[in-house]
C-alpha positions as CSV (number, residue, x, y, z in Angstrom):
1,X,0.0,0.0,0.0
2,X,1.2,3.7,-1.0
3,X,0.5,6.7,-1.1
4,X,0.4,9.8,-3.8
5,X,-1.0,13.2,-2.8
6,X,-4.5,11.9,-1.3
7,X,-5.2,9.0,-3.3
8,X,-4.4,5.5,-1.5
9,X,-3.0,2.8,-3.9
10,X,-3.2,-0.9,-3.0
11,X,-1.5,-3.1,-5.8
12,X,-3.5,-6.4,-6.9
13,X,-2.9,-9.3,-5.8
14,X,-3.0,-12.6,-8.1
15,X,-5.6,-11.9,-10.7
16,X,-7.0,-8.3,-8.5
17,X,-7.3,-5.7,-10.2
18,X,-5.2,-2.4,-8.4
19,X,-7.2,-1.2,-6.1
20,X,-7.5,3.4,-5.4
21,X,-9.0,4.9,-2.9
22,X,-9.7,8.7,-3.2
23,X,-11.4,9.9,-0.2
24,X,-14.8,8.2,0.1
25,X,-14.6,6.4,-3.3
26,X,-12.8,3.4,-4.1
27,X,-12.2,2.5,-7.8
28,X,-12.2,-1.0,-8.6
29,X,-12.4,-3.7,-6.1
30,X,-10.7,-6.8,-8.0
31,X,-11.9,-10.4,-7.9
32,X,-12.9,-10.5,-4.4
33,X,-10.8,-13.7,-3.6
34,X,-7.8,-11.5,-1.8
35,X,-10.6,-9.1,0.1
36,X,-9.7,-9.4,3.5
37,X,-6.3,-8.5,2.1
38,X,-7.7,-5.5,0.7
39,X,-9.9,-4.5,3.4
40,X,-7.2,-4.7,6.0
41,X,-4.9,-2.7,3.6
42,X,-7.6,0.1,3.3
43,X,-7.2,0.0,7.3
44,X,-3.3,0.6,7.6
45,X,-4.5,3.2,5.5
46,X,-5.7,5.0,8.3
47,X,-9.1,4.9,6.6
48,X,-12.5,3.2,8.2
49,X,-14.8,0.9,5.3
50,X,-17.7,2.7,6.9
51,X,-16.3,6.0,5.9
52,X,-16.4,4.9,2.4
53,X,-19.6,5.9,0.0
54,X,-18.9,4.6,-3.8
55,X,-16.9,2.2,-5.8
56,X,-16.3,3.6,-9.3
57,X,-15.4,0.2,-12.1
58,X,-12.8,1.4,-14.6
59,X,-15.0,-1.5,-16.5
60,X,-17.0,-4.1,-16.6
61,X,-14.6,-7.0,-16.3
62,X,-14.7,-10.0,-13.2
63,X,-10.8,-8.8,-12.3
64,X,-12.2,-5.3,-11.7
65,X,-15.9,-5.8,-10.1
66,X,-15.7,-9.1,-8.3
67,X,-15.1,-7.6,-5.3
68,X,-18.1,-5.2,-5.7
69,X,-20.0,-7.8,-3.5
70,X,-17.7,-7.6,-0.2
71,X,-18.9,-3.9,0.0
72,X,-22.5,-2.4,0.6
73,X,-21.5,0.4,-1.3
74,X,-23.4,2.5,-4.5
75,X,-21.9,1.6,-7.9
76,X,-20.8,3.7,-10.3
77,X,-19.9,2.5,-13.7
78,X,-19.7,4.2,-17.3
79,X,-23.5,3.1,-19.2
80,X,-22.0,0.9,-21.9
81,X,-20.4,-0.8,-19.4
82,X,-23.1,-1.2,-17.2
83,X,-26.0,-3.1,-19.2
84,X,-23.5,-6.9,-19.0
85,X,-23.5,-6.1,-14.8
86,X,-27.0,-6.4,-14.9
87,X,-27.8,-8.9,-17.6
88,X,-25.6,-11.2,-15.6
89,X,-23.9,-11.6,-18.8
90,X,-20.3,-14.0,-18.2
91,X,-19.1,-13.4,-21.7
92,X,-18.9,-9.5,-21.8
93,X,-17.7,-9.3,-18.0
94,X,-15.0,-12.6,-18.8
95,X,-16.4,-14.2,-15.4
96,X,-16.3,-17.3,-17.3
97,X,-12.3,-16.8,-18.0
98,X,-11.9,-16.6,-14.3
99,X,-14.0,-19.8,-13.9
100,X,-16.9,-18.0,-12.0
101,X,-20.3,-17.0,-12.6
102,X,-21.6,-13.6,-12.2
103,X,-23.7,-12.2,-9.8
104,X,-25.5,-9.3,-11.4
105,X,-26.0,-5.9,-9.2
106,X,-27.7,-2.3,-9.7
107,X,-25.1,-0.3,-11.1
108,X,-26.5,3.4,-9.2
109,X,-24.9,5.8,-11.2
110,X,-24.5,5.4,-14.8
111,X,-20.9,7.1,-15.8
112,X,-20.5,9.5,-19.3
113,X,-17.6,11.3,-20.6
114,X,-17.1,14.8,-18.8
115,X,-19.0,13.5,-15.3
116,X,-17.1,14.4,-12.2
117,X,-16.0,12.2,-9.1
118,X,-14.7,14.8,-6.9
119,X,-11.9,16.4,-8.4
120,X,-11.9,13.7,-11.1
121,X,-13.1,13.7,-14.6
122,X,-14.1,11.0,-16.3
123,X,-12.9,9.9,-19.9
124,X,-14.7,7.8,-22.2
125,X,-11.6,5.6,-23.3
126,X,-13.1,2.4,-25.5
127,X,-10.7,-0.2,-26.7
128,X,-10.6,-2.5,-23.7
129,X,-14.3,-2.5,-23.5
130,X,-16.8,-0.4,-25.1
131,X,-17.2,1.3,-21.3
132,X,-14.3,1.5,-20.4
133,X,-12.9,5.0,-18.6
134,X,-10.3,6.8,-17.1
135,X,-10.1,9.3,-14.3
136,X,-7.9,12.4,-14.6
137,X,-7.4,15.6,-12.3
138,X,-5.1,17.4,-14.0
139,X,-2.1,15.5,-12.6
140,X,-2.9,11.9,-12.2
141,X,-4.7,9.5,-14.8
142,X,-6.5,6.4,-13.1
143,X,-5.9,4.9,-16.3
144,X,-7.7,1.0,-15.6
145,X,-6.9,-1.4,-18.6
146,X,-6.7,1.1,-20.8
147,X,-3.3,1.8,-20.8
148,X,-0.4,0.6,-18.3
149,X,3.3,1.7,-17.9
150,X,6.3,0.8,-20.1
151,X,3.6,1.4,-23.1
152,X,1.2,-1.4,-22.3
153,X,-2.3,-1.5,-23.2
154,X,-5.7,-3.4,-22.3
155,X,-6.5,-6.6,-24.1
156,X,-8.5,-6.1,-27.3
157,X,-9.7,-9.7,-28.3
158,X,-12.1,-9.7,-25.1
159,X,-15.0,-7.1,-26.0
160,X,-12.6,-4.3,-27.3
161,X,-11.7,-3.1,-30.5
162,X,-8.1,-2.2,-32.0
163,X,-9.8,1.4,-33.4
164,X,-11.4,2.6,-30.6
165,X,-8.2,1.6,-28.4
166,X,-5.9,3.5,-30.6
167,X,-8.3,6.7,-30.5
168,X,-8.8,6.6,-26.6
169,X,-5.0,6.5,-26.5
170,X,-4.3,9.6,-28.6
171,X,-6.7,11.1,-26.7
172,X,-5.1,10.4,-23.4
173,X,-1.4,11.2,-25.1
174,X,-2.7,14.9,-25.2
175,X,-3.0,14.9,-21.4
176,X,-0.7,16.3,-19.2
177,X,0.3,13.3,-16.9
178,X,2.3,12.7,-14.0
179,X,1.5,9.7,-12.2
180,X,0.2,6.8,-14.3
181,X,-2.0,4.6,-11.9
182,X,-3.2,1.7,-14.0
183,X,-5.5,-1.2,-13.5
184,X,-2.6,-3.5,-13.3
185,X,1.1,-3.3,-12.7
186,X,2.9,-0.4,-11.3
187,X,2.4,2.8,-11.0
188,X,4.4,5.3,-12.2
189,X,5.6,8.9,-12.5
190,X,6.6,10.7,-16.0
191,X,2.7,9.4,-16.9
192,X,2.7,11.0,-20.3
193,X,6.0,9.6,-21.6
194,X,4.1,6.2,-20.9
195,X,0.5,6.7,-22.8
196,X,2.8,7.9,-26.1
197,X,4.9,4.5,-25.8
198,X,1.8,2.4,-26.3
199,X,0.3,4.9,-28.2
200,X,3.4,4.6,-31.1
201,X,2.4,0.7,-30.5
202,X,-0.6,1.3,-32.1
203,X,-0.2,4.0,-34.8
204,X,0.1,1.5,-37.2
205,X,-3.6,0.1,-37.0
């Protein structure tokens, strides 16, 4: 567990998502196997679960909403992403990949691109999935499996597409970004110099 500025960053553990916490929101929540890892990590934190409110999904996938369960917490989630959560659909959120079944839940607050959580903005970044988002303030990207350091990017073959990946990431690659926080991996500083790596990745689709 670290810290940058306010937001608390737990890594993942085996197939968890990372897992943020920015004041009473925490985005993502990974598989749910590791939780009482994650719940006593939020903890050393210095931070009580009852004081948090929301869990904001990147996306719709099992790595990254799993864990939605082990909280009685409002769910926020981008609206394309959203629709598979309720439908209990295994395909689109790859439960079946991680041999489980899913649960469906209400997802309360349906995400779009320019919506605020706190001093967050969300971004509409397709490619991974057709929901998928970021989270930027102005320093900071909360990037989920849209992009990850040393120019990785989200999987495409698994309800994503190659166009919409490489747009999000010349979007994002017009950012000004400091600290990279991705949905897996490490986090890192010089953000920006890691969104144009995978960005170049992609240029030639």
């Amino acid at each position: 567990m670290e810290k940058i500025d306010d937001i608390i960053m737990i890594e993942g553990k085996g197939y968890d998502s990372n897992i943020y916490i920015l004041e009473d929101v925490i985005v993502d929540t990974g598989t749910g196997d590791n939780i009482r890892y994650i719940k006593d990590s939020i903890k050393e934190a210095g931070i009580s679960i009852e004081d948090l409110s929301l869990i904001v999904n990147t996306h719709n996938h099992y790595d990254h909403i799993g864990g939605n369960r082990c909280f009685n917490l409002e769910v926020a989630m981008h609206s394309e992403d959203a629709l598979a959560i309720e439908e209990e659909d295994d395909e689109k959120t790859v439960a079946r990949m991680f041999g489980k079944a899913m649960e469906g839940f209400k997802v309360d607050r349906k995400l779009e691109e320019g919506d605020k959580i706190h001093n967050f903005e969300v971004i509409h970044t397709p490619g991974h999935t057709k929901g998928g988002i970021c989270l930027y303030n102005g320093e900071t990207l909360i990037s989920g499996d849209t992009v990850f350091a040393n120019g990785g990017f989200g999987r495409m073959d698994i309800g994503g597409d190659v166009k919409d990946m490489k747009e999000s990431l010349k979007r994002l690659s017009q950012l000004d970004v400091k600290f990279l926080l991705p949905g897996h991996g490490p986090w890192v500083k010089d953000g920006s110099k890691h969104i144009n790596m995978a960005y170049k990745m992609l240029e030639g689709f």
